[in-house]
C-alpha positions in Angstrom: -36.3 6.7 22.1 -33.3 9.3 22.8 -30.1 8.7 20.4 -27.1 7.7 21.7 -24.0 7.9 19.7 -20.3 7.3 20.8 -17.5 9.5 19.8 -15.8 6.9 17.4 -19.4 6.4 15.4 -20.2 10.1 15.2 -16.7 10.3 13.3 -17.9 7.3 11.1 -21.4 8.8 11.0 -19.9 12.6 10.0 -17.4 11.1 7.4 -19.7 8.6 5.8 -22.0 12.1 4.9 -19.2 13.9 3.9 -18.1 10.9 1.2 -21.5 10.5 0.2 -21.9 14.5 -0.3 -18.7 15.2 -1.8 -18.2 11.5 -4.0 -14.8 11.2 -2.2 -14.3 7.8 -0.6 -12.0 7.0 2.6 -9.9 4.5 0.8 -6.5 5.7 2.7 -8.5 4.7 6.1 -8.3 1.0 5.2 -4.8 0.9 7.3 -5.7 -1.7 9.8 -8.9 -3.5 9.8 -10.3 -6.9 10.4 -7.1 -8.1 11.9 -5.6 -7.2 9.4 -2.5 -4.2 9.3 -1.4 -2.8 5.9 0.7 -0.2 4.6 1.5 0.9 0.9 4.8 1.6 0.6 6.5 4.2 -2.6 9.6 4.4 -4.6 10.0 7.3 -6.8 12.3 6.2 -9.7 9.9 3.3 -10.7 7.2 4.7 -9.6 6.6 1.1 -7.8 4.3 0.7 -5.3 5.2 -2.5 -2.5 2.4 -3.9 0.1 3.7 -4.9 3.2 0.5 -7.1 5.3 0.4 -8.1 8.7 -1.7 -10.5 11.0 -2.3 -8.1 14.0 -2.2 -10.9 16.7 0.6 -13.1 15.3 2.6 -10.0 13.8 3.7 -12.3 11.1 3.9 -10.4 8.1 4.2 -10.4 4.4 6.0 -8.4 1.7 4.5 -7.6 -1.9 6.8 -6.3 -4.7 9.7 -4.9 -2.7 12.4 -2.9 -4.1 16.1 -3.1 -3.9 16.6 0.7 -3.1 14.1 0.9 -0.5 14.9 -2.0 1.4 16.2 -0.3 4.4 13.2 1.8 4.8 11.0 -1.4 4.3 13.0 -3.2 7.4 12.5 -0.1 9.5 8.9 -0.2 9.0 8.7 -3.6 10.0 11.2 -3.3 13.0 9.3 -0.3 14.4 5.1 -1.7 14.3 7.1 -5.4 15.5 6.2 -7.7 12.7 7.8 -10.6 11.6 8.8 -10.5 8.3 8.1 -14.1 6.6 7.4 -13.7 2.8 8.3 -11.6 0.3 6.1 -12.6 -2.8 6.5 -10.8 -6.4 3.3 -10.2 -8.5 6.0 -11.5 -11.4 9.5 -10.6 -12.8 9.7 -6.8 -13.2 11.4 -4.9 -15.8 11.9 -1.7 -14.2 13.6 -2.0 -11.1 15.5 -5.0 -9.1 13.4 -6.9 -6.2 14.5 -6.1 -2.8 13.6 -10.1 -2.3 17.7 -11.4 -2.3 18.7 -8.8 0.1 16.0 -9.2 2.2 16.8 -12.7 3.0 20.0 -12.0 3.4 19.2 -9.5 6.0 16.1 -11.4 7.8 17.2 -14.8 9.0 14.7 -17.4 7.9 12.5 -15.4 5.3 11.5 -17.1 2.3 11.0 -15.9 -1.2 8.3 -16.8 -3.9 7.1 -16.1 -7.1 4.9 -17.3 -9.9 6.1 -21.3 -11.7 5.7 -19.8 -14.5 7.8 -16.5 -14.2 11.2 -18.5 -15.0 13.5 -16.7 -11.9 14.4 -18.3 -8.9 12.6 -18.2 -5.3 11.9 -20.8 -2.4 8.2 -20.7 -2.8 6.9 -21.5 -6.6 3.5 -19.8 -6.8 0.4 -21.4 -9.1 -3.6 -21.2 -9.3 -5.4 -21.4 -6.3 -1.7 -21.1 -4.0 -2.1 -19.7 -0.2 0.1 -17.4 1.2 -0.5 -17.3 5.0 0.3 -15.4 7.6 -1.2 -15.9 11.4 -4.8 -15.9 10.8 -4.5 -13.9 7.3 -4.0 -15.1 3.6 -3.1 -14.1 0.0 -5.1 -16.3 -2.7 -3.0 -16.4 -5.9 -4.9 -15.9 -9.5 -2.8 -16.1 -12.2 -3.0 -13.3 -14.3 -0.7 -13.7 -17.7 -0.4 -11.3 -20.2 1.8 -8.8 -19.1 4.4 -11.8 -18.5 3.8 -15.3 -18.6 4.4 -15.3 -14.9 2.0 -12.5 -13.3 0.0 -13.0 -10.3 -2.8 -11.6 -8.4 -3.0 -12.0 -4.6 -6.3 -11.9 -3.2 -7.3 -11.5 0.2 -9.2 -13.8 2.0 -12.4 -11.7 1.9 -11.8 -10.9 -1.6 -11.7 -7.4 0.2 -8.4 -6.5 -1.5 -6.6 -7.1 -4.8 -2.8 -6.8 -5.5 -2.7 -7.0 -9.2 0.6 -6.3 -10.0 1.5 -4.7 -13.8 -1.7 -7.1 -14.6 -4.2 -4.4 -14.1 -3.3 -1.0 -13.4 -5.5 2.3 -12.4 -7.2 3.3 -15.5 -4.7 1.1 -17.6 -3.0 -2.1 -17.3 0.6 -3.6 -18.5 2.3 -3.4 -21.2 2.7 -6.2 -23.9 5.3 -6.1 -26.0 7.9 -8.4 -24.4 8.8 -11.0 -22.0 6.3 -13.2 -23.3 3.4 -10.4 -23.2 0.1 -11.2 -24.8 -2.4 -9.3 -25.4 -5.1 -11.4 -25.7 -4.1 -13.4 -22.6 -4.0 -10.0 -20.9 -7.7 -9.2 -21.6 -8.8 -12.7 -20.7 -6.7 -12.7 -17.2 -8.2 -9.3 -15.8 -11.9 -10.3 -17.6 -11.7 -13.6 -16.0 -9.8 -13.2 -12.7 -10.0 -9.8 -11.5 -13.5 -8.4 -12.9 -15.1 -11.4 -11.3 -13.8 -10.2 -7.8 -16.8 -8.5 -6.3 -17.3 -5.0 -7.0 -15.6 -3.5 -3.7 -12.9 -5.4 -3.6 -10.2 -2.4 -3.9 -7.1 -3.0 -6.7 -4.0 -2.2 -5.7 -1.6 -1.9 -8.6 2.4 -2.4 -8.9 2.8 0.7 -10.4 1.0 4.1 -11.0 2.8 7.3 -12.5 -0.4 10.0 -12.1 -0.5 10.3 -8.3 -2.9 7.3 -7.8 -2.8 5.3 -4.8 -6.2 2.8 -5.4 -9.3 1.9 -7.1 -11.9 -1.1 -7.3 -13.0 -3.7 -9.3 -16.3 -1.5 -10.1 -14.4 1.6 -11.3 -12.4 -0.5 -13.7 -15.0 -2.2 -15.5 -16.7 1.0 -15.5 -13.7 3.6 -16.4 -11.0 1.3 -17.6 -10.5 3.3 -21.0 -8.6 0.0 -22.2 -10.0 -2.8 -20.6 -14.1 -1.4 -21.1 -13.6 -2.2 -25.0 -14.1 -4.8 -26.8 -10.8 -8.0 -27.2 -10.3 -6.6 -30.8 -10.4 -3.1 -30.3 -8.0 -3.7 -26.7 -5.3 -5.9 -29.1 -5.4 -2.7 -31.8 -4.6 -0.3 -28.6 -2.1 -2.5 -27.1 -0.2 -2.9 -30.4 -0.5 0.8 -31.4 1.6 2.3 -27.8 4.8 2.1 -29.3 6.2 2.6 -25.7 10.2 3.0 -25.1 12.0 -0.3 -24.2 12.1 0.5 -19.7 15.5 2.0 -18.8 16.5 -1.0 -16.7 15.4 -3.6 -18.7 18.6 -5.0 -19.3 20.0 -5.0 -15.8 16.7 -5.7 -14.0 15.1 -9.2 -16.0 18.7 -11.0 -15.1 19.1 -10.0 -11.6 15.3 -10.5 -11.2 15.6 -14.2 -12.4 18.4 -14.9 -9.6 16.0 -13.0 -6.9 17.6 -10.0 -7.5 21.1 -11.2 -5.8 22.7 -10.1 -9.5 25.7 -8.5 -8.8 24.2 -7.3 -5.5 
C-alpha cells in the first residue's frame, strides 16, 4: 500500500514530531478552528489579557475583558476580519484597569453589555450559573467562580475546549484575596469545583499574566499550580501571607467599573 500524504498533513504530521520531540506544544495555532475564530488581545499597563470570539459563518462576535485604552485597536480588529461585534462580557469587576464595555456601546450601535448578578455594577445582560452567551453557531457557558470577587465568572466553550477564567485562576497562580469581597476559601472551592473538573485539555485562558505567558490547561494546573496543588489550609495560610500592594487604580477603576466603565469617560 504506497503512502499518500497531502501538503497540509505533512505540516501536521512534521509539527506533531517536533512537539512531541521537543515538549513544546502548538497552543498559538488554536486561532481559528471548528468554526470558531479567536484572537487574544494585550495591554501593557495591566498586563490584561481580552478575548475577542467569533462564529466564522455568522461573523457575530463576542468580546471578553476589554479595556478602555485599547478600545480603538479592539474595533479595528473587528472592522478589518468583518465581525459583528454583539457582546462584550466581563469575567467580573476589575481593579486594575477601566472596561472598554461603556465606550464600546457607545461606539457599536446595538451592542449589549453583561456581567456576573452578583458583581454589583451595571450591564444589560446579568450573568448566573449555567447562563449562555451565544453567538451564530458558537457559545460561552458561564461557571461562577467567587473568590477573587463575589462576582467572577468563567466562560466555557461549548466543547469545554477552552476556558476563560478571568482573575479566578491564573497561569501558575490565581487572584488575589484581600478585598472586594475576596475569599479564600471560596477561591479554592470555585477553581477545585468548576475549573479542575473541565477535562484535562481544555486550555485556560487567564485575565491577566505578568511573566510573558499567553496559556495553559486544566492538566498543567492541577499538576503545577504551586498554590492551588496544596491542600485548603495550607492555600488560606499562602493567600493570607502575600501582603500584596493595594492595585494603583483601585480607586478610579471599582467605581467606573460599576457604571460599565462610563465613569467620567
Amino acid at each position: 500500500m504506497g503512502l499518500r500524504m497531502t501538503s497540509r498533513g505533512l505540516k501536521a504530521a512534521l509539527l506533531a514530531l517536533s512537539c512531541r520531540n521537543t515538549g513544546l506544544r502548538a497552543y498559538s495555532a488554536r486561532m481559528e478552528t471548528k468554526g470558531l475564530l479567536f484572537r487574544q488581545l494585550f495591554e501593557a499597563e495591566s498586563s490584561t489579557y481580552s478575548y475577542l470570539l467569533a462564529d466564522v459563518e455568522s461573523r457575530e462576535a463576542v468580546l471578553i475583558d476589554p479595556v478602555l485604552e485599547t478600545v480603538e485597536r479592539d474595533l479595528k480588529l473587528v472592522d478589518e476580519l468583518g465581525l459583528k461585534l454583539k457582546v462584550a462580557v466581563n469575567t467580573h469587576c476589575h481593579a486594575d484597569h477601566i472596561t472598554g464595555t461603556g465606550l464600546l456601546k457607545q461606539r457599536v450601535f446595538g451592542l449589549k453589555s453583561a456581567i456576573s448578578v452578583h458583581s454589583g455594577a451595571a450591564a444589560d445582560i446579568m450573568l448566573a450559573e449555567g447562563d449562555s452567551i451565544k453567538f451564530g453557531q458558537q457559545s460561552l457557558t458561564v461557571r461562577e467562580t467567587p473568590g477573587h470577587t463575589d462576582g467572577c465568572v468563567t466562560f466555557v466553550t461549548g466543547d469545554q475546549s477552552m476556558a476563560f477564567t478571568g482573575d479566578a485562576l491564573l497561569i501558575r497562580g490565581c487572584g488575589r484575596t484581600d478585598f472586594q469581597q475576596g475569599c479564600s476559601v471560596k477561591l479554592y472551592e470555585s477553581v477545585h469545583q468548576k475549573i479542575f473538573t473541565l477535562p484535562g485539555h481544555c486550555l485556560i485562558y487567564p485575565a491577566h499574566d505578568y511573566k510573558g505567558q499567553t496559556v495553559s490547561s486544566v492538566d498543567e494546573e492541577r499538576k503545577f499550580n504551586p498554590r492551588l496543588t496544596k491542600s485548603l489550609e495550607e492555600f488560606v495560610k499562602i493567600m493570607d501571607n502575600l501582603n500584596l500592594p493595594k492595585p494603583a487604580k483601585i480607586d478610579v477603576a471599582v467605581p467606573a467599573n460599576l457604571v460599565c466603565g462610563l465613569h467620567e469617560v
